[in-house]
NUDRENSE-850610 format. One record per residue: residue in one letter; x, y, z of N, C-alpha, C in turn. Coordinates in steps of 0.02 Angstrom, whole numbers, padded with zeros to 5 digits. Layout:
BEGIN
   r     n.c1     n.c2     n.c3    ca.c1    ca.c2    ca.c3     c.c1     c.c2     c.c3
   a        X        Y        Z        X        Y        Z        X        Y        Z
...
END
This chain:
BEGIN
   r     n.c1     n.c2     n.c3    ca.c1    ca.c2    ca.c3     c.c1     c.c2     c.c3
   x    02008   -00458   -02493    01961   -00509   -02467    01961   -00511   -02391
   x    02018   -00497   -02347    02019   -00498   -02268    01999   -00447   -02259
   x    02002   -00393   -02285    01960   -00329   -02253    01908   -00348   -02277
   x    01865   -00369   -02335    01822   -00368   -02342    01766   -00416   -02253
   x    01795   -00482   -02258    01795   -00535   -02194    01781   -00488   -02124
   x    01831   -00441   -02127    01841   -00411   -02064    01787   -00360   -02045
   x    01760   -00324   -02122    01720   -00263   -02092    01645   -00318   -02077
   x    01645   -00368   -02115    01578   -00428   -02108    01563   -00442   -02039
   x    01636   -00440   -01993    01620   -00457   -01963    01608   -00400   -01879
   x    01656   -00353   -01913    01622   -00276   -01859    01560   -00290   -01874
   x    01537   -00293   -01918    01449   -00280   -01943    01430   -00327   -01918
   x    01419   -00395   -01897    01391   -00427   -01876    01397   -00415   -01788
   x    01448   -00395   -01760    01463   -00416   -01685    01415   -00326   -01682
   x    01434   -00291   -01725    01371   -00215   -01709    01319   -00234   -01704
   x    01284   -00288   -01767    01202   -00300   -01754    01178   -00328   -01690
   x    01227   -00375   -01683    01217   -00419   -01626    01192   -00364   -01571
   x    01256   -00323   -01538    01244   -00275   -01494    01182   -00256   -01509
   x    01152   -00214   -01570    01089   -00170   -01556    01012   -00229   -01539
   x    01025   -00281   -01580    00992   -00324   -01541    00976   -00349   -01490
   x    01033   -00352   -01440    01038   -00365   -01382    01009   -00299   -01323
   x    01027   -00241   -01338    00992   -00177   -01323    00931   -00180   -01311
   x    00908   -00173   -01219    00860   -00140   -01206    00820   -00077   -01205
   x    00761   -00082   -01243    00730   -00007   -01272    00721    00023   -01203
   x    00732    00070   -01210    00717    00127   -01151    00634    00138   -01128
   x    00599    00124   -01087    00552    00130   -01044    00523    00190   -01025
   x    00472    00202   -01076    00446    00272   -01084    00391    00303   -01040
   x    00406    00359   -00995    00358    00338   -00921    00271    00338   -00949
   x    00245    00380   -00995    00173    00387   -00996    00147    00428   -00964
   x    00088    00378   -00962    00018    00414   -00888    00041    00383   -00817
   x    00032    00422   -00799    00031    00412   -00718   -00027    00423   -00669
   x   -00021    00364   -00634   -00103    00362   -00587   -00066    00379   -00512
   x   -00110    00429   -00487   -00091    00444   -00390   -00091    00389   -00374
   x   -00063    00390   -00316   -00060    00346   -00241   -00052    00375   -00196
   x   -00119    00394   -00137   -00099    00419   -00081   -00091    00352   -00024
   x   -00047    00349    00034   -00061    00297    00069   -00117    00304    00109
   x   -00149    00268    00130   -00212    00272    00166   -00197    00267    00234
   x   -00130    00254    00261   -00115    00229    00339   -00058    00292    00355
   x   -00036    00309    00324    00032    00370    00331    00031    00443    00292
   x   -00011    00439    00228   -00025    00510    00186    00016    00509    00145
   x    00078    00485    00134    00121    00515    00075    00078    00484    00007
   x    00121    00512   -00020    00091    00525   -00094    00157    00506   -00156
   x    00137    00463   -00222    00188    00452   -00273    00138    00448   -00331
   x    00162    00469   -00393    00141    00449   -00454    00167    00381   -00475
   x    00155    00327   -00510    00154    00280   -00550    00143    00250   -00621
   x    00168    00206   -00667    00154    00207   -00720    00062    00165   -00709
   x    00039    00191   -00775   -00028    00190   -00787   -00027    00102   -00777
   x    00003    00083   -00808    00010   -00006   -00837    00053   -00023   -00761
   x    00044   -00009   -00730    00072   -00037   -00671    00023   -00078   -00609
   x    00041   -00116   -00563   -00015   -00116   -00486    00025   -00106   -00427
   x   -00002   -00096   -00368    00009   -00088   -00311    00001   -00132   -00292
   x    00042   -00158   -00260    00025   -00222   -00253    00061   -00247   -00159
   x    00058   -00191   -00123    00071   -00192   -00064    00026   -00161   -00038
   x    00033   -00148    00059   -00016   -00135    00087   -00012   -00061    00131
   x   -00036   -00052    00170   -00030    00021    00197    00031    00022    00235
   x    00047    00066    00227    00137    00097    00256    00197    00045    00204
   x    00182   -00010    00153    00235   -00024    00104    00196   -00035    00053
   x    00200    00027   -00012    00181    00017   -00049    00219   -00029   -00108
   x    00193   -00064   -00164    00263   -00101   -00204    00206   -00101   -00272
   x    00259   -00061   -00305    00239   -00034   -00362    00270   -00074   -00434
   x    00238   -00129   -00479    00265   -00160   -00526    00196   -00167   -00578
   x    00241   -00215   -00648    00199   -00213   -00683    00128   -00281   -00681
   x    00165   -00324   -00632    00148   -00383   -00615    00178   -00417   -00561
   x    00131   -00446   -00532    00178   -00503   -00459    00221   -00531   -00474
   x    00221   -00569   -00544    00290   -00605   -00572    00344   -00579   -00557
   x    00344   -00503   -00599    00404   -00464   -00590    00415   -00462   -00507
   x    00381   -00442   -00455    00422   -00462   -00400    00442   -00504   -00388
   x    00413   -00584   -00398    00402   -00629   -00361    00513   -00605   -00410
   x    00522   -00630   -00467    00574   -00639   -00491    00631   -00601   -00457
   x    00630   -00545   -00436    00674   -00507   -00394    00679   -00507   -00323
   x    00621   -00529   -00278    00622   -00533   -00222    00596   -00614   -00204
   x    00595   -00640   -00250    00569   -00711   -00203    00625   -00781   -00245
   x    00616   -00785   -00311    00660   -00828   -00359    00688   -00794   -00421
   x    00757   -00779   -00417    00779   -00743   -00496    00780   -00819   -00550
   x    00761   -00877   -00542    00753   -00929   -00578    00672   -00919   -00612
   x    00624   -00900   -00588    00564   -00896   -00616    00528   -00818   -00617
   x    00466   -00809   -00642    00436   -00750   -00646    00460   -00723   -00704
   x    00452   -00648   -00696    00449   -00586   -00748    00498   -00538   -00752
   x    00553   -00526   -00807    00607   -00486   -00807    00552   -00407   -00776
   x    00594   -00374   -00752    00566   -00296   -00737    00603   -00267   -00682
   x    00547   -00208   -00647    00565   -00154   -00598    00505   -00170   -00556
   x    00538   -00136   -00505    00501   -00135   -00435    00523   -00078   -00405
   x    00452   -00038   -00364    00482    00032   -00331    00435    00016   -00291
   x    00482    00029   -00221    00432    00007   -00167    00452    00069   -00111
   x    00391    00097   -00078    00396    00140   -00026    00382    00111    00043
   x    00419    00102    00096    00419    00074    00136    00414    00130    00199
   x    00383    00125    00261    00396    00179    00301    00389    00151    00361
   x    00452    00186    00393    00491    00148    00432    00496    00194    00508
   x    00446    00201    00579    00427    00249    00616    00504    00248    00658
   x    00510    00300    00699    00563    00322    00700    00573    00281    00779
   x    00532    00264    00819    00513    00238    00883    00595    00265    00911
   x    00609    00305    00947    00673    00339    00969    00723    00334    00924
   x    00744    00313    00872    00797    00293    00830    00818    00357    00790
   x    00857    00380    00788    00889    00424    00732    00876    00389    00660
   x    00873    00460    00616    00890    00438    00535    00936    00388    00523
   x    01000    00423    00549    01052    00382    00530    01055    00288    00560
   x    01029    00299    00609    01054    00224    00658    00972    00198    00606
   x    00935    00195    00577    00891    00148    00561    00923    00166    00485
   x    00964    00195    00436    00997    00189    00386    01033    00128    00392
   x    01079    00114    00458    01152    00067    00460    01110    00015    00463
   x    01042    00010    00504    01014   -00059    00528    00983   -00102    00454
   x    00948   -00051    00424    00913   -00051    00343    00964   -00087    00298
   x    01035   -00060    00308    01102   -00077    00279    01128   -00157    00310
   x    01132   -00156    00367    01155   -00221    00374    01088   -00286    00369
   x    01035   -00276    00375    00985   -00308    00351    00976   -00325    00271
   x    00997   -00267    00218    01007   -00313    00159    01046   -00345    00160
   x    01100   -00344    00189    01166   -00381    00193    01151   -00460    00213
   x    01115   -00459    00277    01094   -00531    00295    01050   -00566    00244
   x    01002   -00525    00227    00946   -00559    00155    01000   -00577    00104
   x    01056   -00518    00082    01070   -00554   -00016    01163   -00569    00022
   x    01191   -00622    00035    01233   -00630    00046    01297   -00588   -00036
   x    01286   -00583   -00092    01302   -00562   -00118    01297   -00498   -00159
   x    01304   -00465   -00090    01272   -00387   -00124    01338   -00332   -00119
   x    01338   -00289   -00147    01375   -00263   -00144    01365   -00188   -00148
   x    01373   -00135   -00120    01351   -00069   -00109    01385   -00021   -00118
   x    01372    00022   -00132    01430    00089   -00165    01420    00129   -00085
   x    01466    00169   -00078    01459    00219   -00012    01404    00248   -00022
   x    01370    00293    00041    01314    00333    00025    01321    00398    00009
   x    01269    00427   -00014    01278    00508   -00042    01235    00518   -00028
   x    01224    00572   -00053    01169    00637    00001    01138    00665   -00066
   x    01087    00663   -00050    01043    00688   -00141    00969    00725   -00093
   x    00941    00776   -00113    00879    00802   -00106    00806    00784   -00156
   x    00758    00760   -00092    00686    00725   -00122    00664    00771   -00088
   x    00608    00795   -00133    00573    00877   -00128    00620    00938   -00088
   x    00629    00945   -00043    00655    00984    00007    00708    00957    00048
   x    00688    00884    00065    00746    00860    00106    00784    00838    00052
   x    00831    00826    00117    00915    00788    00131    00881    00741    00155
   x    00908    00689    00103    00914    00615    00098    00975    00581    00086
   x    00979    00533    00107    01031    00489    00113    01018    00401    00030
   x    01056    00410   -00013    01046    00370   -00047    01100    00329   -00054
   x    01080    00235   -00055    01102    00197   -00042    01116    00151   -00124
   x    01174    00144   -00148    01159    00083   -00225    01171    00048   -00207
   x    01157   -00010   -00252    01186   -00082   -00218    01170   -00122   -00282
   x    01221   -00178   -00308    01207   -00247   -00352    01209   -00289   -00298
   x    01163   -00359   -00361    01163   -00425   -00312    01178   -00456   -00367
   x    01230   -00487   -00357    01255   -00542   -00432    01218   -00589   -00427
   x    01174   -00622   -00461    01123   -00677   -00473    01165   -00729   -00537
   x    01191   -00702   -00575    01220   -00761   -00624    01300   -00706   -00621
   x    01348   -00739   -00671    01398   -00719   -00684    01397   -00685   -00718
   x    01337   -00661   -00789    01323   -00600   -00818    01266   -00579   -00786
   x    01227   -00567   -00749    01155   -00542   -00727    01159   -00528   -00652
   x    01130   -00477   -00644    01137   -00447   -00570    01056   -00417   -00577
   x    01051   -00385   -00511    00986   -00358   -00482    01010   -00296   -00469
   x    01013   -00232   -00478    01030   -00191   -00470    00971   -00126   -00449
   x    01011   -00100   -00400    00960   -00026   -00376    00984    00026   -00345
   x    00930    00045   -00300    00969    00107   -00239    00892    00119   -00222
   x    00920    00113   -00152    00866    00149   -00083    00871    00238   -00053
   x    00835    00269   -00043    00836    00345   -00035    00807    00334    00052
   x    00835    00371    00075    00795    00382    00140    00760    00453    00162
   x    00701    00453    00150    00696    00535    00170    00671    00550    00228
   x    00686    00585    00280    00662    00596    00343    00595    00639    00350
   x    00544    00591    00367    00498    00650    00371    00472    00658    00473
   x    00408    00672    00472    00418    00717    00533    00405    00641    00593
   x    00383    00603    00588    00396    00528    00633    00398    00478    00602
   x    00420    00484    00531    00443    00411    00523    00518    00432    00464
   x    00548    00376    00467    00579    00372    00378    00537    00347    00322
   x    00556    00394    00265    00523    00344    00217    00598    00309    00164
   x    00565    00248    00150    00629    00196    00119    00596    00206    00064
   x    00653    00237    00010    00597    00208   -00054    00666    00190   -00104
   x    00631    00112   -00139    00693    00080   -00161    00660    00065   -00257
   x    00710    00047   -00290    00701    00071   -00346    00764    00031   -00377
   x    00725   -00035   -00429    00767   -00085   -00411    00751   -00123   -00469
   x    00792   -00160   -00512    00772   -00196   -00594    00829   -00234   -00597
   x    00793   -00278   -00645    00819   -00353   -00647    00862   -00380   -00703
   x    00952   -00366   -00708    00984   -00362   -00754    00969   -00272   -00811
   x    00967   -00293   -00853    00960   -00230   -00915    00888   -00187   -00880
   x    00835   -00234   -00852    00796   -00187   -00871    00801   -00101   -00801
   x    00848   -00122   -00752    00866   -00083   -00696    00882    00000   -00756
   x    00924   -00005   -00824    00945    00047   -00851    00892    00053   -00900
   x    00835    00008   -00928    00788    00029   -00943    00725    00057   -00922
   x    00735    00072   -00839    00650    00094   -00827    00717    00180   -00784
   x    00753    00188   -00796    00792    00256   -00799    00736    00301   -00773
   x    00716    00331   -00855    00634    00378   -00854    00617    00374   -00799
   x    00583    00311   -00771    00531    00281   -00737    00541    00283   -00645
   x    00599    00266   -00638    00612    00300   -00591    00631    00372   -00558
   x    00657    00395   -00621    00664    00478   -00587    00611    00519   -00593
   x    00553    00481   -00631    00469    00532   -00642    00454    00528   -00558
   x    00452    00454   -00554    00413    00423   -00482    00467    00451   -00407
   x    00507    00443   -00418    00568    00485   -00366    00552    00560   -00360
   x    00536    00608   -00408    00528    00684   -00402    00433    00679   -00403
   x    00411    00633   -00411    00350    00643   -00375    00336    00625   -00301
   x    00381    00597   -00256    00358    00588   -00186    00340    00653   -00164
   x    00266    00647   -00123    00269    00699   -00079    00264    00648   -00007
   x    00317    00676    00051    00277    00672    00131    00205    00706    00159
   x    00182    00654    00201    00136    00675    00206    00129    00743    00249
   x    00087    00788    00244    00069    00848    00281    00050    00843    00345
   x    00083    00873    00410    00056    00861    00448    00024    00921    00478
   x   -00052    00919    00499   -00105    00980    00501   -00095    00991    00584
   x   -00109    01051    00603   -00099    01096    00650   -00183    01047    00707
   x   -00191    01023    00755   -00239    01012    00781   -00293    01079    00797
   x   -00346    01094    00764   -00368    01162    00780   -00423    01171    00835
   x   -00455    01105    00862   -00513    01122    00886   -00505    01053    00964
   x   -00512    01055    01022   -00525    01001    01075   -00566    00939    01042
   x   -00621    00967    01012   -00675    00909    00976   -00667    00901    00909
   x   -00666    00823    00911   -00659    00788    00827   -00719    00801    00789
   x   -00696    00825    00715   -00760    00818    00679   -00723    00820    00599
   x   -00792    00776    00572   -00770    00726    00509   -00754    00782    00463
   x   -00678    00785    00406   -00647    00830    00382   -00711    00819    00310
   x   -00713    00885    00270   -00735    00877    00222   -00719    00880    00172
   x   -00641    00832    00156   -00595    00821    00113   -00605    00751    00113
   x   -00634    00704    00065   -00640    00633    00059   -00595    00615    00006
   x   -00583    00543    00036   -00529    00492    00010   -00585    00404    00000
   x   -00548    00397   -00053   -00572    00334   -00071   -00531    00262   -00059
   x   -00555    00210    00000   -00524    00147    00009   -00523    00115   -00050
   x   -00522    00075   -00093   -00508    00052   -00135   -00461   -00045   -00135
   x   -00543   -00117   -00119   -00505   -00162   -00121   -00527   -00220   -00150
   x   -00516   -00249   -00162   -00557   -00315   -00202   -00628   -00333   -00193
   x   -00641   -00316   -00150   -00714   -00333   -00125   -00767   -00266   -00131
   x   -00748   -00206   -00096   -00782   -00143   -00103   -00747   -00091   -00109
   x   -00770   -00006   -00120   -00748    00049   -00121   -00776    00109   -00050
   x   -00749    00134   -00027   -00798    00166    00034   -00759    00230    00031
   x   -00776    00285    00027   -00775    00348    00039   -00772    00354    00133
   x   -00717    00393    00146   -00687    00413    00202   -00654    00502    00216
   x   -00680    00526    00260   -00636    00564    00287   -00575    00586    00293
   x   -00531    00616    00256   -00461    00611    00253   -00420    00609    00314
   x   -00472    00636    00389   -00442    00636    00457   -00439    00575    00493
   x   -00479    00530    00451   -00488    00458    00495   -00426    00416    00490
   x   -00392    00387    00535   -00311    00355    00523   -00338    00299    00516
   x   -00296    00240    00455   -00305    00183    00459   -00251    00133    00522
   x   -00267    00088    00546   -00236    00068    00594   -00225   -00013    00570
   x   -00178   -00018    00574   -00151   -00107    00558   -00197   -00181    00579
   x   -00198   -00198    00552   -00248   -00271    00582   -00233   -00326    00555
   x   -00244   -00375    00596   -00212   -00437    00609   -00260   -00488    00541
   x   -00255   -00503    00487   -00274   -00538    00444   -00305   -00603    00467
   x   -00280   -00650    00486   -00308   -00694    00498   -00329   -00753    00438
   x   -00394   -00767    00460   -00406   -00813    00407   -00463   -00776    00375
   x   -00475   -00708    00378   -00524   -00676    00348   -00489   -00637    00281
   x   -00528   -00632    00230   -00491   -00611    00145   -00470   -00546    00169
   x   -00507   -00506    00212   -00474   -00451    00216   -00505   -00411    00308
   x   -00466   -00381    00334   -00478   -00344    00375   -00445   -00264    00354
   x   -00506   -00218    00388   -00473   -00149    00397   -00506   -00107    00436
   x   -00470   -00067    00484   -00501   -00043    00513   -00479    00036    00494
   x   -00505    00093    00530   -00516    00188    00507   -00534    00191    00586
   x   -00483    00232    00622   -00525    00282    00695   -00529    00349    00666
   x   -00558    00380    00708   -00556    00437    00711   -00492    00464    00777
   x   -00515    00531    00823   -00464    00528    00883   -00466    00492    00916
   x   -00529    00453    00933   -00526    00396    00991   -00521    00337    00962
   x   -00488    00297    01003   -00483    00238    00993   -00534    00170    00999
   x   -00592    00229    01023   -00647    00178    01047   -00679    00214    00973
   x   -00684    00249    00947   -00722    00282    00889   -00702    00248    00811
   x   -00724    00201    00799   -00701    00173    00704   -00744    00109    00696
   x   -00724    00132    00612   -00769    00090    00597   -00703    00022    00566
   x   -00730   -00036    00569   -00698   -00094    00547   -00740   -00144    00509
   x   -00711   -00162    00469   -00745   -00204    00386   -00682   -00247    00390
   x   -00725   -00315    00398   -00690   -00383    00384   -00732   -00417    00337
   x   -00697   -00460    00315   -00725   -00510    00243   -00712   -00583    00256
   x   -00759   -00621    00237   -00755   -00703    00256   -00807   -00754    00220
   x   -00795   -00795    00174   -00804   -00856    00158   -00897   -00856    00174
   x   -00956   -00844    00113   -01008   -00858    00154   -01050   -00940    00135
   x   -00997   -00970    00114   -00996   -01035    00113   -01063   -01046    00081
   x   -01080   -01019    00015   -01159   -01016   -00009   -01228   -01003    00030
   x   -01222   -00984    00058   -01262   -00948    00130   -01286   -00891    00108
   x   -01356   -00880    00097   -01369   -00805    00104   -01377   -00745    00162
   x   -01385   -00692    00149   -01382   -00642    00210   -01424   -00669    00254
   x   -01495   -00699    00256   -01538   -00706    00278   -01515   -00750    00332
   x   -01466   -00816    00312   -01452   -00861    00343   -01371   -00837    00388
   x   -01359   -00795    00360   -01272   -00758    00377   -01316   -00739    00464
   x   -01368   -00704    00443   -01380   -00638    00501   -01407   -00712    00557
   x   -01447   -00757    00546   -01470   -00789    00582   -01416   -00844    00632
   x   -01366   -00840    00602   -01295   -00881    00633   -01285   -00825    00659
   x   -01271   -00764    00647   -01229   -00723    00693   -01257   -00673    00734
   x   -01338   -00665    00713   -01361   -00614    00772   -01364   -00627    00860
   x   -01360   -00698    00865   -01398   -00725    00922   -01310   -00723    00984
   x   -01247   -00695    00949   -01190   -00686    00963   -01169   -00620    01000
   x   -01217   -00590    00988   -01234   -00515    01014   -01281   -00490    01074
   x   -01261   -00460    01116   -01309   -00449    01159   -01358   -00376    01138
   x   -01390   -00394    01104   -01436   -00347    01051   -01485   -00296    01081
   x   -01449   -00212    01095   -01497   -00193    01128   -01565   -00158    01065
   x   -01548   -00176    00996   -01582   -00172    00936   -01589   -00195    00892
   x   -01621   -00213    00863   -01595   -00257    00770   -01641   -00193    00729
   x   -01614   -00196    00653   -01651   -00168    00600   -01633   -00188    00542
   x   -01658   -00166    00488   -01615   -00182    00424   -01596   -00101    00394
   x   -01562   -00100    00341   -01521   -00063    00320   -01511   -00083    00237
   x   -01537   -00035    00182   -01491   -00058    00118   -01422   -00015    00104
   x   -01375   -00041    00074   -01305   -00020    00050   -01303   -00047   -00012
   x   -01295    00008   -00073   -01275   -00022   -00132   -01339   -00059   -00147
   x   -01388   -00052   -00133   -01447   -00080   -00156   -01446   -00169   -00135
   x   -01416   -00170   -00077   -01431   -00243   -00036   -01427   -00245    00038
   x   -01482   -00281    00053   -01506   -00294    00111   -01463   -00294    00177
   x   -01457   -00269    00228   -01403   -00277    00270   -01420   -00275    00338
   x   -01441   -00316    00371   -01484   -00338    00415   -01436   -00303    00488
   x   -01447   -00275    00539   -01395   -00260    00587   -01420   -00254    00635
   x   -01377   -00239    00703   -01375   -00272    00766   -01352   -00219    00798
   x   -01366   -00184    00847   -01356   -00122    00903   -01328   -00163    00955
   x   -01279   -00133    00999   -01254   -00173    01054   -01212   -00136    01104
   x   -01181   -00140    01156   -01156   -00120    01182   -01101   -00167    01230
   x   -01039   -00136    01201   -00955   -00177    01231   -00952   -00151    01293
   x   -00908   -00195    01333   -00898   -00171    01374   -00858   -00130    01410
   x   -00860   -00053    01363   -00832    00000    01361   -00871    00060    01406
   x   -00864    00086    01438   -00922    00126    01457   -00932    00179    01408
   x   -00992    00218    01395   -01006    00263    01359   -01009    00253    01289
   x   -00991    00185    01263   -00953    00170    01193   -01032    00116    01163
   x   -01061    00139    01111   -01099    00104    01081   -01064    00071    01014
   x   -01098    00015    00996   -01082   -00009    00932   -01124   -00055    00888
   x   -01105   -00048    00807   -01182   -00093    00772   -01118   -00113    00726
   x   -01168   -00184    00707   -01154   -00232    00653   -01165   -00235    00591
   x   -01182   -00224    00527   -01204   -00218    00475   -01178   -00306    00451
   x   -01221   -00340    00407   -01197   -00384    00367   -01237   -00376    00288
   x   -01185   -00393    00252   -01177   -00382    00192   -01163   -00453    00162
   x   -01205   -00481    00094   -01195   -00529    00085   -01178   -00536   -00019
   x   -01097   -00537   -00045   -01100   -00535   -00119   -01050   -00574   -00137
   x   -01085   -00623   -00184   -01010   -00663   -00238   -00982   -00707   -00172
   x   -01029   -00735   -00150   -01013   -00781   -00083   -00954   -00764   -00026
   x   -00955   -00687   -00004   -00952   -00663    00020   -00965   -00624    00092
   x   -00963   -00639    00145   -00980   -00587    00185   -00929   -00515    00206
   x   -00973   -00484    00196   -00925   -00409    00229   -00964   -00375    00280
   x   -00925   -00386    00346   -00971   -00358    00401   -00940   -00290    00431
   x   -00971   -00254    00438   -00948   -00169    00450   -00964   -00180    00511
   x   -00929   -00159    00568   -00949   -00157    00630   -00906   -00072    00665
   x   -00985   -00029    00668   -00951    00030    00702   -00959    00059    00760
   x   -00912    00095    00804   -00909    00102    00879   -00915    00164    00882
   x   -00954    00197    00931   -00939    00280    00928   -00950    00295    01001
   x   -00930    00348    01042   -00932    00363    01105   -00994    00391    01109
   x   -01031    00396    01133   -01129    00392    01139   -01146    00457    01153
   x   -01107    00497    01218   -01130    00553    01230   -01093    00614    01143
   x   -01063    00579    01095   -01078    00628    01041   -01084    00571    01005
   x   -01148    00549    01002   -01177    00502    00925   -01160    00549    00869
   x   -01188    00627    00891   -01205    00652    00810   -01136    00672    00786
   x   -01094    00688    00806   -01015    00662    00784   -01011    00626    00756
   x   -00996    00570    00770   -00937    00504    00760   -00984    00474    00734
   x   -01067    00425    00755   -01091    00423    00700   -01126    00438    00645
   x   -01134    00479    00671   -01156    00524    00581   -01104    00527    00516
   x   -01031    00551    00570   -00984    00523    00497   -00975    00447    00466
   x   -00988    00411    00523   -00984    00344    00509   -01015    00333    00470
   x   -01101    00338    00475   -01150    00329    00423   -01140    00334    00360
   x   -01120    00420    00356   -01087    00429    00277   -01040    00365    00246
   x   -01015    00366    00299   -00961    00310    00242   -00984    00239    00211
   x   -01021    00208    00284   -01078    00173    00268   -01124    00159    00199
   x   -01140    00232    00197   -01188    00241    00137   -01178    00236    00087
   x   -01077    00266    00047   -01056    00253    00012   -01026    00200   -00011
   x   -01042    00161    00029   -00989    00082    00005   -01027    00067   -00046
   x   -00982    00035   -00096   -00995    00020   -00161   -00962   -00051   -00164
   x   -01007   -00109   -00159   -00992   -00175   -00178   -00968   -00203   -00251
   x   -00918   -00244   -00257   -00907   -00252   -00302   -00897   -00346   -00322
END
């Protein structure tokens, strides 16, 4: 009868265990990500979003799941998070922005704890990889590891990071997305004069889609109180086009253009369709020498999106002619 008791109860403390067992996290389909501000490149799970911005991408299945790992382990969504971060080198060695990266988690998770580093290869390079737990309860931790790979002016950080069990359930999931990084390529300058590459890339944001030049760099911008800013140069800095978004407070284009044309010292007006809507615009000139620039307004889903592009004058058929193209392709949504 006690053996009988006893094997009842191996058998029960076994079920328990396989119950308790997180299923392993099977990678799937995977959708690209090129960055639009730096070039590198990662695969992702299909059921996933991006849910960061140019130069830190953060790759989950939902905001919950971050918010739970990086903002409150009391609320949100058990999961993973893989985030590529890139980090410019501004005189700093690999190593001295590794120690700084290092003592900076330290100040964020007062309870972290880190294994020494090792040296592991992402595509070609020597990289430097970092583990680390953060005890959150007395059974539950946050567990991960950061890689550093040196590319040709910046680091890239890419961290890879789950919340209790599921850190050993997305396994798969991180070593698909880890042996898919590529750095970005950096191209040989071949010619004194810029001209638009004929390799296109697609912006991709809540509001529209625009087809771009793969040579045009995106450049950082100050948000504000507008839903979105972004700007694309070309080599000059006086040469890009920039698309901001703002509140059109039930206002139509008609009434958008009539508040804002009279703001301009207008050496033109015309209209323009995009996407099959009206887009009333404004010719002008900053006070740049040589540097022309126009306004486009766009009016959807109470919305304004105003494209405003600059090009150096003595080569219009350059700079804007590529501009135009991109222009043409915006796709409202």
């Amino acid at each position: 009868m006690k053996r009988i008791l006893w094997l009842c109860c191996v058998l029960l403390f076994a079920f328990a265990g396989c119950q308790n067992k997180v299923e392993q996290v099977q990678v799937g389909q995977l959708n690209d990500y090129k960055d639009p501000a730096y070039g590198f490149k990662i695969k992702y799970p299909k059921d996933w979003k991006q849910l960061g911005t140019a130069g830190k991408a953060v790759f989950a299945k939902s905001q919950e799941v971050v918010d739970k790992i990086q903002v409150d382990p009391k609320t949100g969504e058990e999961g993973a998070i893989v985030t590529v971060k890139v980090i410019p080198y501004e005189k700093k060695t690999p190593d001295a922005i590794v120690i700084t990266s290092k003592d900076e988690m330290k100040q964020t998770w007062a309870n972290i704890e880190m294994q020494p580093d090792e040296q592991v290869t992402v595509g070609s390079k020597q990289a430097t990889k970092v583990s680390y737990s953060i005890h959150v309860t007395s059974k539950t931790s946050i567990t991960g590891y950061q890689i550093f790979v040196p590319g040709d002016t910046a680091l890239y950080n890419l961290d890879f990071v789950g919340y209790g069990d599921q850190y050993n359930a997305h396994a798969l999931v991180f070593d698909s997305m880890r042996t898919s990084f590529e750095l970005p390529v950096v191209m040989a300058k071949k010619s004194d004069t810029w001209q638009a590459s004929s390799n296109l890339e697609k912006y991709n944001s809540d509001f529209f889609t625009v087809e771009y030049p793969d040579n045009l760099n995106f450049v950082q911008q100050n948000k504000g109180d507008k839903d979105l800013v972004m700007e694309m140069r070309a080599d000059r800095q006086d040469c890009s086009i920039h698309i901001d978004v703002f509140g059109a407070n039930k206002w139509t284009v008609e009434k958008i253009w009539a508040q804002n044309k009279g703001k301009y010292k207008a050496k033109n007006t015309g209209e323009a369709t995009i996407d099959g809507n009206k887009a009333p615009w404004v010719e002008y000139s900053p006070p740049i020498k040589d540097i022309n620039s126009r306004a486009y307004f766009l009016v959807k889903n109470d919305k304004v999106i105003r494209i405003t592009v600059n090009w150096y004058a003595p080569q219009k058929d350059i700079y804007f002619t590529a501009f135009e193209k991109c222009i043409n392709s915006l796709k409202l949504k």
